[in-house]
C-alpha positions as CSV (number, residue, x, y, z in Angstrom):
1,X,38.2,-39.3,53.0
2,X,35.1,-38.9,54.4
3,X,33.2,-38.6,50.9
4,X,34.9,-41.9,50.0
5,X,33.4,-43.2,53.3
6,X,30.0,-41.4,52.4
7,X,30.0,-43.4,48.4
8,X,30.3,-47.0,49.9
9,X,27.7,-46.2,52.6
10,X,25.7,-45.3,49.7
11,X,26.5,-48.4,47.5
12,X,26.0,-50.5,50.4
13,X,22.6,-49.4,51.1
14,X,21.5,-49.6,47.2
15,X,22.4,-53.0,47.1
16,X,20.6,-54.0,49.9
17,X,17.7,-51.8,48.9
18,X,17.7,-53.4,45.8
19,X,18.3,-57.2,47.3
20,X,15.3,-55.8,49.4
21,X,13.2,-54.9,46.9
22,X,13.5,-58.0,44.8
23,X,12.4,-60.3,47.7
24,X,9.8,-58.7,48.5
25,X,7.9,-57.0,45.5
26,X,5.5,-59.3,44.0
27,X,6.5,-58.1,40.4
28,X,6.4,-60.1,37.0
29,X,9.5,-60.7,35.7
30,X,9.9,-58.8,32.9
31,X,8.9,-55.9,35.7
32,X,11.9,-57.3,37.9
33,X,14.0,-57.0,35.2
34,X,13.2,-53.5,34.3
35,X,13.7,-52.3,38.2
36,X,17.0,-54.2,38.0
37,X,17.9,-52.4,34.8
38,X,16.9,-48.6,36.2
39,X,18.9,-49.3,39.4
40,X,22.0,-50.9,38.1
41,X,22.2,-47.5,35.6
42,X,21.1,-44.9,38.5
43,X,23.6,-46.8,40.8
44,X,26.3,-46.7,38.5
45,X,26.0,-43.0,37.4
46,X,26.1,-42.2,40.8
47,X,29.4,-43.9,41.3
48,X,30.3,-42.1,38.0
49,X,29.5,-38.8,40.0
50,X,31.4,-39.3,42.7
51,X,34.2,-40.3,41.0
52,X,34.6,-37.3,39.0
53,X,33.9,-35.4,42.3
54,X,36.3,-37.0,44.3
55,X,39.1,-36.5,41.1
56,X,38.4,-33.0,40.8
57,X,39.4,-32.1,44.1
58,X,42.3,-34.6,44.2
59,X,43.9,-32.0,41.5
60,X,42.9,-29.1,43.3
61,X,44.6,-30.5,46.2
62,X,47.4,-30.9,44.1
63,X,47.5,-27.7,42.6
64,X,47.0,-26.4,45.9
65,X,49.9,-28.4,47.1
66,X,52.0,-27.5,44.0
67,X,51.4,-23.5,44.7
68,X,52.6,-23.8,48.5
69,X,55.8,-25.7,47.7
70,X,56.4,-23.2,45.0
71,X,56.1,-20.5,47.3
72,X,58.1,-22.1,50.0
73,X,61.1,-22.4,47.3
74,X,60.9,-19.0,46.2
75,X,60.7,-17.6,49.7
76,X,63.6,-20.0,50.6
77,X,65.5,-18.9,47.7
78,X,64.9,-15.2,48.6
79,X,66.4,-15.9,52.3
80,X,69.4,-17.7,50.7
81,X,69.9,-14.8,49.0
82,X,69.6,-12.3,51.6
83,X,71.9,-14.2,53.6
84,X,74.9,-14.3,51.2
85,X,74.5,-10.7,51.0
């Protein structure tokens, strides 16, 4: 959770970076443009990043999650087992 929390921080503070930026850099337009270009693309493989970040260890919590249920069946299984005699 707290990564998610960490990405929108992030994208919040690009934005106003970049809102920032354009108000205040005396730049021609074609320069404006340009800066708009590089920041839209390094914002957006940053989200890209994260994204693939944040899914990889979504499955590794799964798996994770998958393997302790597993072993809770077999050792339930076992005592079911042992019981019955």
């Amino acid at each position: 959770m707290n990564d998610d929390n960490n990405l929108g921080w992030f994208l919040a503070g690009a934005a106003v970076g970049a809102a920032l930026g354009i108000l205040f850099t005396p730049k021609s337009g074609s320069d404006t443009r340009k800066y708009l270009k590089d920041t839209t693309l390094d914002s957006r493989e940053a989200m890209e990043s994260g994204g693939r970040e944040l899914m990889d260890k979504g499955k590794d919590l799964y798996d994770r999650g998958r393997k302790i249920a597993e072993d809770a069946s077999d050792l339930f299984e076992r005592g079911r087992k042992l019981v019955q005699g």
